[in-house]
Phi, psi and omega in degrees: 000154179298154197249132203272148182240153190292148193279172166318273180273157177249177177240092208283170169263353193207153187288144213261155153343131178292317186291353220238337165268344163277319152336288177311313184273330167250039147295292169323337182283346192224343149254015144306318188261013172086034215263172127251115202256139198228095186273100177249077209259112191289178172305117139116335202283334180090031183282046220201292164311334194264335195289302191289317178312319172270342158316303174286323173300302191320288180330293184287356168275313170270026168257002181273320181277336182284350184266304182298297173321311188289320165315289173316342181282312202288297214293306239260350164277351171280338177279317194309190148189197206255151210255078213274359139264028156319075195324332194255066151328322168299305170289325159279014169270298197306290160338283201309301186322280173329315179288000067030277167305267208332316165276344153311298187328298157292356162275308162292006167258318165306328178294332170290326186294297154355294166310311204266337180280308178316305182285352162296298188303265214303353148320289224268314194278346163228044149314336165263347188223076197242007200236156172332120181254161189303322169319294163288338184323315177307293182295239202350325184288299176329298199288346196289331181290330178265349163304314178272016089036295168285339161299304187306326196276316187313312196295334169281331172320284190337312184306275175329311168279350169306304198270023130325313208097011199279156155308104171245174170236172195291192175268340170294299190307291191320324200281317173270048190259155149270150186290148195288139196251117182254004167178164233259330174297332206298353167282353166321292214280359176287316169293330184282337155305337181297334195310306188305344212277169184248143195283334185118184162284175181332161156207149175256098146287145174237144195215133181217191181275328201259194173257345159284315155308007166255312155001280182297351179258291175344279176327320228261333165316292201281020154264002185235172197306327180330330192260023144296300189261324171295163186255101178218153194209136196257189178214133148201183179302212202247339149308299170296349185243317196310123194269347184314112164288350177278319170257331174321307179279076174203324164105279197265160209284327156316310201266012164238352130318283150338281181286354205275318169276003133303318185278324165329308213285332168108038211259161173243087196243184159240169215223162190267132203266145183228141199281175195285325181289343193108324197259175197257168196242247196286151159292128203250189180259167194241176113316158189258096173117166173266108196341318236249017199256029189292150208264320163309295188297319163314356177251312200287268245296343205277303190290266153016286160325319197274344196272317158259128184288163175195145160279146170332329214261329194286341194290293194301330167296315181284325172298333184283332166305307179266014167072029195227184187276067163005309188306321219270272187345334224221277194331295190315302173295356176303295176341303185273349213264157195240017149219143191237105196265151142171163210307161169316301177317324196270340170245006167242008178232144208296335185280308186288357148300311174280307206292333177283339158132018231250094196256140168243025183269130190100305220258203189236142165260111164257141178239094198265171179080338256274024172316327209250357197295310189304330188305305201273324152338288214283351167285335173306294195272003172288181216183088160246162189194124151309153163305317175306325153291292175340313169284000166262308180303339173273328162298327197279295189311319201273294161298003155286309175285356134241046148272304185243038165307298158358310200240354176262158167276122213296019181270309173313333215259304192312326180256017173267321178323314195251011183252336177299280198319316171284330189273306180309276209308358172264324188268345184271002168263003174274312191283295164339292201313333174310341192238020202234121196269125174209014168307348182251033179242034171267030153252186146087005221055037194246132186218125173039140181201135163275106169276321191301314184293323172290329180299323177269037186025036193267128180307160160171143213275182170187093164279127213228156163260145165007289184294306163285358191297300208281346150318301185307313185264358170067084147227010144260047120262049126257166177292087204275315190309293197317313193307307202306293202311328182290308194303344193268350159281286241260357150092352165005307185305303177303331208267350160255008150284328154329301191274355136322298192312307173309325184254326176226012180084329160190179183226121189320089172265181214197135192296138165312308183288341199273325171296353152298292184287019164292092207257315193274040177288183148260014111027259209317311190291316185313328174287305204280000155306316177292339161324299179315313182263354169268009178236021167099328204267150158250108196250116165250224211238007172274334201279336155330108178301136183321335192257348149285304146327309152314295159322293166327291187292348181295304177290357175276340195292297189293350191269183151243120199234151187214170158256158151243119175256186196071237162200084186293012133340309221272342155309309185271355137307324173284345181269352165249017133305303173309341181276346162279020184275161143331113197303325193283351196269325204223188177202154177249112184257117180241137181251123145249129174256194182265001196224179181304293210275349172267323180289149194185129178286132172214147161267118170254142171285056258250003197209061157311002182287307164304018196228347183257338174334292205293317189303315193267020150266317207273299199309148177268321198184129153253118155283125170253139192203133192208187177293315220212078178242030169270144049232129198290327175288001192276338206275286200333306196300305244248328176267307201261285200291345141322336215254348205054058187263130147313133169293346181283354196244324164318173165191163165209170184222100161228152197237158165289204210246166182273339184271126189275141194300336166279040162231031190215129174220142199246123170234127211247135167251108181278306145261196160232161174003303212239038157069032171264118197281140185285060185282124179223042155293188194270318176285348181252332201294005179268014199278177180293311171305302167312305195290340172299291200300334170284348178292303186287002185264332175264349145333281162334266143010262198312337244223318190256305202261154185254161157088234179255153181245153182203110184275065183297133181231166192263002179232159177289331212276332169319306208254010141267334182286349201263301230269278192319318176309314206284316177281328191288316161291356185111313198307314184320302205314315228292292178008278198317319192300336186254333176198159207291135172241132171262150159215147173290113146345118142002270192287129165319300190320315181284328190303299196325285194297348163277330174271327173274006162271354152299298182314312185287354177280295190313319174273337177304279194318357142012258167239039155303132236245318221256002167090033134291142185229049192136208155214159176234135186226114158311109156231141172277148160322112172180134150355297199298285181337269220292316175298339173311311181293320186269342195279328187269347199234319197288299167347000000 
C-alpha cells in the first residue's frame, strides 16, 4: 500500500511551536512506517500535547486510507480480466489465483472494518437512550437468578447426603474445595476460542508511570478536538476504580482482589467487619454476588466510555452513578477503544496483560516517562519473597491438604504435593545455609558468601544462577511449566486465602521443624479446632486452658513467628515464573538474616530486553518518549536491539527547548549582600543567619526583576520553615510590597488553580503604576511543579 505522508497543519489546540510540529510530524512519520522510536522532549516543550495530536492524527488518517486501499484493491481485481492469449496459461492460473486469495484476504479485513464501524455508528445513534430499560432489568434478575443456581443445586446434594449419613461440609467449605483438575491440555480448545475472537480496531496503548499522570493526559485529550470523537478508555487496578465500599474499604491490594473474585462467583459468605483501627472484629453475612457486577449495566457503562472521554476519577463517578464496575466496565471497552491509557505494570508484565485482554499485534505502543524504563522492566520482573512467606504458604497450603485429603482428586493431591516439595526446599535452604560453610562454593555459579558473617548472625548474601539455584535445592525434576498452569487454572492462591479467611483470618506460621514436634502450638489448636467445627461443635480459642495458653504464647514469643495475611502463594508463583527465564537474564540472590523477614529469596532481572521481546516482534511500532533520554544508545542496544528489533526500525528524535537560550544566563550565587556564605547543606540550612541572608536576597531580587519570580526549595517541610521564618522577620511584608506571594499547595489537585492565579497576577501587573511588579511563588523541586510553571506561565 501507498505510504501516508504526514498532514500540513496538525490540529494542535493552540498555535503550535516550530519544535512542537517537528514532534509531531516526526512522530507521524514512524509510526506509518513502523519505526521503533526514541522521542525526546525536554519539561515544558508540550510534549504530552505534541503525543496526542500527532498519535490521533496519524490513527484517524490511517484508518481513512488504509479503508480507500482496500477498496481499490478489491474494484481494480473485479474490473481485471482474463487474459485468455497468454502462451503460459499456467503461469497465468497460478498468478490469477494468488491474486485472488489475496483479495479475499482484503475483503475480509473490510467486512471487520465495517463491522467495527457499524457497531460504533450504533453507539453514537442510541447515544440517549443508552440507560437501563425494563427489558434489561428482566435480564439481570434472570442471570441474578442463574448465578446462584449452583449453590441450590450443591445445598440439595448436601441435603441428600445428610440423610445418607455421608459427611458433610457447610457451603462456604464446598466453595474451597478445588475443582477436579484432569489434565494438563484443557486450556487448548479454551485458548482458540480466545484466538477466534475479533480483537477490535487499530489501537494506541499509552503508558506512564503513576495513575495521575495518565489522569493528567486524559484531561489534556479532552482539550483538544480528539476528545469530541475518540475512544478512549483508561485502566487501573481494581484498588484505584473499585467502588464497593465493603471491599474497597480492605486496604490492600490482595484481599480486594480476593474478595472481588469471591463476589463474582455469587457465594453468600461472611466477610470480616473491619474496625476503624485496621483490625478485624466479628464476622457479618454477606450478600450474594457484587452489587455493581451485573452484566447489562456493565456494557451500557463500557458503551458510556466509549462515547466519552473520562478520567479514572470521572469512570468512578459515572460507575457509582450507574451502579456498575468502572474495573470490568473499562476492560469490556478495550475492544472498541481506539486509546487505551493505563500504568506501566499492566502492559509490561505479560501475565497482567493477557489477563486484562490486551493484544498487541498490529497496534501501536507509546511509553511517556519512558528515562526509566530499563529500571522499571527489571523491578517489574524481579521477585522477592521472605522466609515468613514461604512459611505461611506452606502453613496454608499443608493445612488445607489435611483437611479436604479425602475430598481432592489425586491429580490435586499430586501438585499440591509438589507445590509442598518446592516451598520445603526454599525454607530448608534458608534454614540450613546458616550452619553451612560455603565460602569455598564460589564456583559452578554460586558468587560470594561471608560464612563468618552467618555465624555473627550478620545479614549476607549468596548468588546463584538459575540452573544452579534450582540443583541446590533439588527442584529441578520438577515440571515448573505444568506447576505455573495448574495453580493458576485451579485458582489455588485464592482458595487458600479463603481458607485462612474462614478459619482465622490469617495463619500462624512456624519453623518446619519446630512444628512438627510442637503438640500446643497453634498449628496444633488450629487443627483440632478445624476438627471441631467439622464435627458440628464451636469450639473457640477461649476454650484453651489458661496454662495452654500461656505456654503457647511464650513459645510464640521466643520462636520467630510471624503472621501472615493474603496469599503468599501467589508470590512464589511469580518466583517460579521467574524461574522459567532464560539462565543468562537473571540471577537468584538468598539473604539469610537474623530473623524470618530479613531472610529472603529474590530473582534480579538482570537483560530487561528479554522481557521486552514479545511488545518489539507483535506491535507495528513503539514509541519511547521522556525529558531526558540519553544517551539515546543506551535504549537503542540494551533495550529495541537487544530485544531482537532490526536496527533499520530504530529511529530517534530530539528537540530543543520552546525558550531560546539567549533568554536564559544560568547564575551560581555563593554569597549574599552582607558576605555571608550560601551553605545550604543539610547540616547549615536550618541556621538563622542563612535564612536572614537568603531573605535579603530575594528582597533584593524581587526589587530588580519585573514580572514572576519562582523560589524552589527541596521540601515541603523546608519551605514551611523558610516561610514561618520569612513572616516572623518582616520578609513576607517586604515580598509582599513589591510582589503577590503564592505558595505551592500540597495537594495536587489544588496547583492548577494556584498557578493560574500567578500567571494571571503576573500578566495584570504588567503595566501596573502602583509598584507592584508581579508575584513571587514558594515552590518545591518536582515534576509536577516545574510542568505547572511552564504550562501556565511560558505560554
Amino acid at each position: 500500500m501507498t505510504e501516508l505522508h504526514p498532514p500540513i497543519e496538525f490540529p494542535f489546540p493552540f498555535p503550535a511551536y516550530d519544535i512542537q510540529k517537528d514532534f509531531m510530524e516526526n512522530l507521524f512519520k514512524a509510526l506509518e512506517k513502523g519505526h521503533l522510536g526514541i522521542f525526546e522532549s525536554p519539561t515544558g516543550t508540550g510534549k504530552s500535547l505534541s503525543l496526542i495530536c500527532g498519535a490521533l492524527t496519524w490513527l484517524r488518517e490511517h484508518n481513512k486510507h488504509h479503508k480507500s486501499e482496500l477498496q481499490r484493491r478489491i474494484k481494480e481485481f473485479e474490473e481485471s480480466g482474463t487474459d485468455d492469449n497468454d502462451p503460459d496459461w499456467f503461469s497465468a492460473a497460478t498468478k490469477k489465483r494468488e491474486e485472488r486469495e489475496e483479495v479475499m484476504k482484503h475483503k475480509e479485513e473490510l467486512r471487520i472494518l465495517e463491522k467495527q464501524e457499524e457497531r460504533v455508528s450504533s453507539l453514537k445513534s442510541r447515544r440517549k437512550v443508552i440507560k437501563t430499560s425494563y427489558v434489561q432489568k428482566v435480564d439481570d434478575e434472570f442471570d441474578e437468578l442463574f448465578r446462584d443456581l449452583h449453590e441450590v443445586r450443591e445445598n440439595v446434594r448436601r441435603e441428600l447426603n445428610s440423610i445418607g449419613g455421608a459427611d458433610t461440609l457447610s457451603s462456604e467449605e464446598h466453595a474451597l474445595l478445588l475443582d477436579d483438575y484432569e489434565s494438563d491440555s484443557e486450556e487448548t480448545s479454551f485458548q482458540n476460542k480466545e484466538e477466534e475472537r475479533d480483537d477490535g480496531c487499530l489501537k494506541i496503548y499509552y503508558c506512564s508511570r503513576t495513575h495521575s499522570q495518565l489522569s493528567q493526559f486524559v484531561r489534556e485529550v479532552q482539550k483538544t478536538i480528539f476528545g469530541e470523537d475518540a475512544r478512549v478508555v483508561s485502566l487501573a487496578s481494581r484498588q484505584n476504580l473499585c467502588i464497593n465500599e465493603t471491599v474497597n474499604r480492605l486496604g490492600s491490594l490482595s484481599l480486594i482482589n480476593d474478595r472481588c473474585l469471591e463476589l463474582q462467583k455469587g457465594k453468600s459468605g461472611k466477610a470480616s467487619k473491619l474496625e476503624s483501627d485496621g483490625t478485624t472484629s466479628k464476622k457479618k453475612k454477606t450478600t450474594s454476588g457484587c452489587p455493581y457486577y451485573k452484566q447489562t449495566a456493565l456494557e451500557n457503562l463500557a458503551d458510556n466510555l466509549l462515547l466519552e472521554v473520562q478520567d479514572i476519577e470521572q469512570m468512578m463517578t459515572l460507575g457509582a452513578k450507574t451502579k456498575s464496575c468502572p474495573y470490568y466496565g473499562g476492560r469490556y471497552a478495550i475492544q472498541d477503544a481506539q486509546l487505551v491509557v493505563l500504568p506501566y505494570n499492566t502492559l509490561l508484565h505479560k501475565s497482567t496483560r493477557e489477563a486484562c485482554q490486551i493484544k498487541l499485534k498490529g497496534n501501536v505502543v507509546i511509553i511517556d516517562e519512558g528515562h526509566n524504563l530499563l529500571e522499571t522492566i527489571a523491578n517489574i520482573h524481579s521477585v522477592f519473597v521472605c522466609k515468613s512467606q514461604f512459611m505461611g504458604a506452606h502453613s496454608q497450603l499443608r493445612q488445607y491438604m489435611q483437611r479436604y485429603e479425602k475430598r481432592l482428586s489425586p491429580r490435586n493431591l499430586l501438585y499440591i504435593k509438589q507445590i509442598l516439595f518446592f516451598i520445603n526446599a526454599q525454607i530448608k535452604l534458608l534454614s540450613e545455609i546458616k550452619s553451612e560453610t560455603i565460602s569455598n562454593r564460589n564456583t559452578n555459579g554460586v558468587i560470594g558468601h561471608n560464612a563468618a558473617a552467618v555465624g555473627n548472625k550478620i545479614p549476607s548474601s549468596t548468588m546463584y544462577a538459575v540452573h544452579t539455584f534450582m540443583s541446590t535445592t533439588l527442584t529441578d525434576n520438577l515440571n515448573i511449566f505444568k506447576l505455573i498452569q495448574y495453580i493458576e487454572k485451579s485458582k489455588i492462591a485464592h482458595k487458600l486465602h479463603s481458607f485462612s479467611q474462614k478459619f482465622e483470618g490469617s495463619v500462624k506460621i512456624h519453623d518446619v521443624k519446630k512444628a512438627a514436634a510442637s503438640t500446643s502450638s497453634s498449628t496444633s489448636a488450629f487443627l483440632t479446632k478445624m476438627a471441631n467445627q467439622r464435627d458440628g461443635q464451636h469450639t473457640a480459642k477461649e476454650n484453651v486452658s489458661p496454662s495452654e495458653q500461656e505456654k503457647t504464647t511464650k513459645n510464640e514469643e521466643h520462636s520467630d513467628d510471624d503472621i501472615v495475611s493474603g496469599s503468599p502463594l501467589l508470590l512464589i508463583t511469580e518466583l517460579l515464573r521467574a524461574l522459567l527465564h532464560s539462565t543468562d537474564d537473571g540471577r537468584i540472590v538468598v539473604t539469610v538474616g537474623m530473623t524470618n523477614k530479613t531472610s529472603s529469596i529474590k530473582y534480579l532481572l538482570l537483560n530487561p530486553a528479554s522481557q521486552f521481546h514479545d511488545l518489539v516482534k507483535e506491535c507495528r511500532s513503539i514509541i519511547v518518549a521522556g525529558g531526558t533520554m540519553r544517551p539515546m544508545s543506551e535504549f537503542r542496544s540494551q533495550l529495541f536491539l537487544s530485544a531482537g528489533a532490526d536496527p533499520s526500525r530504530v529511529c530517534e528524535f530530539t528537540c530543543g527547548h520552546v525558550v531560546p537560550g539567549n533568554q536564559i544566563m544560568p547564575v551560581a550565587l555563593s554569597m549574599g549582600p552582607t558576605n555571608v556564605t550560601l551553605d545550604f547543606t543539610y547540616q547549615n540550612r536550618g541556621s538563622t543567619i542563612i535564612l536572614q541572608e537568603l531573605g535579603r536576597v530575594l528582597v533584593n531580587i524581587c526589587t530588580i526583576v519585573p514580572s514572576g519570580i519562582v523560589c524552589f526549595l527541596p521540601s515541603y517541610d523546608y519551605e514551611q520553615k523558610v516561610f514561618a521564618h520569612f513572616l516572623q522577620t518582616g520578609v513576607i511584608d517586604k515580598l509582599s510590597s513589591k510582589k503577590r506571594v503564592f505558595r505551592e499547595p500540597k495537594k495536587s489537585s489544588q496547583l492548577d488553580a494556584v498557578l493560574s492565579d500567578y500567571a494571571k497576577t503576573i500578566r495584570q501587573t504588567a503595566s501596573n503604576t502602583t509598584g507592584m511588579t508581579g508575584a513571587i511563588l514558594f515552590s518545591v523541586v518536582g515534576e509536577t511543579s516545574l510542568r505547572g510553571v511552564f504550562r501556565f506561565v511560558c505560554p
